[in-house]
N, C-alpha and C positions, 0 to 999 in steps of 0.2 A: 643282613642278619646281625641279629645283634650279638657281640662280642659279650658278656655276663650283665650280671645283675651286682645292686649294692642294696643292702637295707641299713636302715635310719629308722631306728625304734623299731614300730611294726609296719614302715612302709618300708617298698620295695621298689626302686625303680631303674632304667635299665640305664648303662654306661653308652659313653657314645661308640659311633662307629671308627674304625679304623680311619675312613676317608675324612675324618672331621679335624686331623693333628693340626693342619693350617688355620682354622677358623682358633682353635684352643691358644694354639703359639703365640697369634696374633692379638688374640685378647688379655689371655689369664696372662703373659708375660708382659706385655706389652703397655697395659691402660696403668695408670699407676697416678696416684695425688700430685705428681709433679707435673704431669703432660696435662691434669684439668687446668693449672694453674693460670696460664694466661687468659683462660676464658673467665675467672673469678676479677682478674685485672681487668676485664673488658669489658663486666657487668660494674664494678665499682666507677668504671669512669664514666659509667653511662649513667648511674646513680646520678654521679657529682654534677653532671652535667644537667641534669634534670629535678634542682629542687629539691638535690637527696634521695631520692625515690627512684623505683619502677613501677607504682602500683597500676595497677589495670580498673578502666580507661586511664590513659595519660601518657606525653610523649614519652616518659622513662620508658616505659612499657614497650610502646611502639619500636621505642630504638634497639630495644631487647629484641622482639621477635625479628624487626631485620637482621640482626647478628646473628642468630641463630638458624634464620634462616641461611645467610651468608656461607656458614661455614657448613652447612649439614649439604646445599648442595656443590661446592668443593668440593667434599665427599663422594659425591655419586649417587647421592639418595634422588628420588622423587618428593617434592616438598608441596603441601599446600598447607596453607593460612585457612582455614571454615571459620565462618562465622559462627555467633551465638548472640538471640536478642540481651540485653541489658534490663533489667527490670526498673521502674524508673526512679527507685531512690540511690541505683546507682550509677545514673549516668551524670556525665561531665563532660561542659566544655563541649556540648551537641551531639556528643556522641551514645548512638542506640546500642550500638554493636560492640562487641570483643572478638578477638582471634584467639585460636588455637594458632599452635604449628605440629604439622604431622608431617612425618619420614616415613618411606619404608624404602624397605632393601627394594634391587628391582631384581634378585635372585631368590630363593626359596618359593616352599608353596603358598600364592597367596589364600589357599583354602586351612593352609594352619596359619597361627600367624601368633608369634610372641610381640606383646606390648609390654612396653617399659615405658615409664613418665613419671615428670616430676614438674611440679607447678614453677611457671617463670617468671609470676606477679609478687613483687612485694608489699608490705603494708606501706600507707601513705607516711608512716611517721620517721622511716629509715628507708635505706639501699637492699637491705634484706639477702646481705651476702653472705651467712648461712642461711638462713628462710628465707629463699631457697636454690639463691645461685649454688652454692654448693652442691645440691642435686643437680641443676642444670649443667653445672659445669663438667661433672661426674657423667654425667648423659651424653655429653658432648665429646669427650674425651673417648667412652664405652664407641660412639658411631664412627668417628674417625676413624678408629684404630679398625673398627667392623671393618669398613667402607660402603658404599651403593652396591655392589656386585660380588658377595663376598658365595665359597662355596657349601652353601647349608640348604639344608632340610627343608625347614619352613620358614617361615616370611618372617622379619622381627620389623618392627613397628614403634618408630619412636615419637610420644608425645610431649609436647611442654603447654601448659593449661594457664589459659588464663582466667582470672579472680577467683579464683583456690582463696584468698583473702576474705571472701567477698561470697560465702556461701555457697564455694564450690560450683558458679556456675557455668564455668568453661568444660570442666568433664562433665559433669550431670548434663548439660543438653548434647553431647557427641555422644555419650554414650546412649541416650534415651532419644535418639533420633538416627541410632542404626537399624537398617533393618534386622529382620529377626535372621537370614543368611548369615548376614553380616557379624551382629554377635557369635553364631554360631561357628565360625571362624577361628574365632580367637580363643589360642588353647590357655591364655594364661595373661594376670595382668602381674607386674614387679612396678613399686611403687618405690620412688626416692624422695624422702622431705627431710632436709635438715639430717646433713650425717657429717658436721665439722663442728658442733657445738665447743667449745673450750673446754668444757668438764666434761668431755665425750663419754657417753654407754653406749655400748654396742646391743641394740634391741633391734629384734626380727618381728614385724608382726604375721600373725598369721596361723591357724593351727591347734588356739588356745583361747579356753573360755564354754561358758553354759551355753549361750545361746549360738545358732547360727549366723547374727548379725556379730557376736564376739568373734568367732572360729573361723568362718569365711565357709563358702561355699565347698562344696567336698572336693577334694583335691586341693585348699589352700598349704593344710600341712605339708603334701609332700613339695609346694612350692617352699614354703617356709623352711624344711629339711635343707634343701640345696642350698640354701642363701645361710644357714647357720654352718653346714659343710663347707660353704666357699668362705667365711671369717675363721671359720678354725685354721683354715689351711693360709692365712693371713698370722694367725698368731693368738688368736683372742677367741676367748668363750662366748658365744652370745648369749644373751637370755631372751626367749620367746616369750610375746605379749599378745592379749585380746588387740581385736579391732576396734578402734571407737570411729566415730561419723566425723573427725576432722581431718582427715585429708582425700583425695581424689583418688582412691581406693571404694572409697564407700558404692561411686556409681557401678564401679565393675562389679561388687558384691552384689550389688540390689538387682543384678543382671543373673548372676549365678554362675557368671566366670571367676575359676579361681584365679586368689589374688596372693600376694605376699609383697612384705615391705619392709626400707631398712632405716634405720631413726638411732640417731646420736644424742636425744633428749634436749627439751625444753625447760619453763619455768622450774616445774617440779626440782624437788631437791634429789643430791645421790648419797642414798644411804649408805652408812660403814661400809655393809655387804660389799657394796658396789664398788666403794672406792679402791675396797684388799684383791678385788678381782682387776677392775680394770685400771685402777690408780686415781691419779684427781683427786681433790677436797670433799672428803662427805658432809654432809648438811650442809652443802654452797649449790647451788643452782646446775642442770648442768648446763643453758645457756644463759648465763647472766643477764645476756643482753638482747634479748628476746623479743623482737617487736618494738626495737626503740633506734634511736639516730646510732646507736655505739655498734649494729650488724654490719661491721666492717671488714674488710679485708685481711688487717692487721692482728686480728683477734680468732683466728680461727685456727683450729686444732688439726694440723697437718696431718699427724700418721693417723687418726682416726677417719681423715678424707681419706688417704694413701688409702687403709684396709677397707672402706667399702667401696671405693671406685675398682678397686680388684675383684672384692667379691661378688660386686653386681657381673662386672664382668665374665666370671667365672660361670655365674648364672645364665649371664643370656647366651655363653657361647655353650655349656651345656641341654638350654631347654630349643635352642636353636638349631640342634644337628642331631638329637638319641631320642626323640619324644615324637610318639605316631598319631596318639591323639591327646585329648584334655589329660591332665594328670587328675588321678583318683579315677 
């Protein structure tokens, strides 16, 4: 039975259960910017080690999904690597295929199932250690502290996508070659791209905008709600955004699972507004170094990692223990 209800504007949704305090303890206190941090160290030296790079196809790459694979089953998860054909102006070096890596817990229902993902390819020109180790490392950090076997509700499901660079086609072909069950399944997608930028904002997407392709399938807001509730309780005001088609959110849209996502900003610059709310330089970038050799390890904006590797946290240990079916 559910213990009460919260609302968040005009949605409503229900708190967790009593049984759920060890799944919460274990995450909202637990996952924190400093416990991702050696995974950020372990993508940058696989960078260096690889011609600067992780991009997908290419050993950076390769060497990423064995890590990640490494540690997720330490953990306790279930892991496979799927393929995805290469379309052919992006292949290299003979390669047809790309990988995913998939986790899930081997406790909860796999008939609900939270997904959380963040792309594990960089672009060919840098190491891409906030775009997007910084999600990954955040991911990695959220699954450990979970474990394989933890005590919850429904299934959580963790992805890392390869060529997100590259036209999104590591999630567009997993998501468009599950069965129609199998979508069915899944009550909800949380998306991580770049949440360490140096001039950090704290933006949610999800919830907001004209069109359905902006807003996200019904039910994105109230995922969008939680993930702005879990940074308040972090420290910081978010501000909610439209969806756009550049990151591996879009396939779970185009499926008509709700989605929500959390982003530290890119090129674009941060206005005044922004800067008197969350601090940083206004009219300067908020990642400077966006797409270029300088996505390094040394450059990246700690407590802005620290508060979304919480709040995603906060997230999946709440959509993972009090949620019966799809949200909305």
């Amino acid at each position: 039975m559910v213990q009460s209800s919260r609302r968040c504007g005009e949605r409503e949704y229900p708190l967790a259960r009593p049984w759920d305090d060890p799944v919460r303890r274990r995450l909202v206190a637990g996952a924190t910017g400093a416990g991702a941090g050696p995974h950020l160290v372990a993508l940058q030296r696989i960078a260096d080690q690889n011609a600067g790079n992780r991009a997908s196809p290419g050993p950076g790459y390769e060497a990423s999904v064995q890590y990640v694979v490494a540690v997720l089953r330490a953990a306790g998860y279930d892991v496979s690597t799927p393929t995805y054909p290469l379309p052919k102006r992006r292949r290299r070096d003979g390669a047809t295929c790309g990988r995913n890596v998939v986790a899930q817990t081997r406790t909860g229902d796999p008939g609900r199932v939270v997904v959380v993902g963040a792309h594990l390819d960089s672009v060919r020109k840098g190491p891409g250690i906030n775009d997007n180790g910084s999600g990954v490392a955040a991911l990695l950090e959220i699954a450990t502290r979970l474990g394989g076997s933890p005590p919850i509700r429904n299934a959580v499901r963790f992805a890392f996508w390869g060529s997100e660079e590259d036209d999104l086609e590591g999630s567009t072909h997993y998501v468009k070659t599950l069965s129609r069950g199998d979508r069915d399944d899944i009550l909800l997608y949380l998306n991580l791209d770049m949440i360490a930028s140096s001039n950090a904002g704290y933006f949610v997407l999800g919830g907001e905008g004209k069109t359905r392709a902006e807003f996200g399938p019904r039910g994105s807001a109230q995922v969008a709600c939680v993930l702005v509730e879990q940074l308040a309780a972090t420290g910081v005001v978010a501000r909610t955004t439209p969806f756009d088609r550049e990151s591996d959110y879009a396939a779970f849209i185009d499926a008509g699972i709700p989605s929500g996502g959390v982003w530290s900003g890119d090129r674009k610059n941060k206005s005044k507004k922004q800067a008197r709310r969350w601090g940083g330089q206004a009219g300067e970038p908020f990642d400077p170094r966006y797409h270029t050799r300088r996505d390094r390890l040394d450059e990246l904006h700690r407590t802005a990692l620290d508060r979304f590797t919480r709040a995603v946290a906060g997230a999946v240990a709440h959509f993972a223990v009090s949620i019966d079916t799809r949200p909305g």
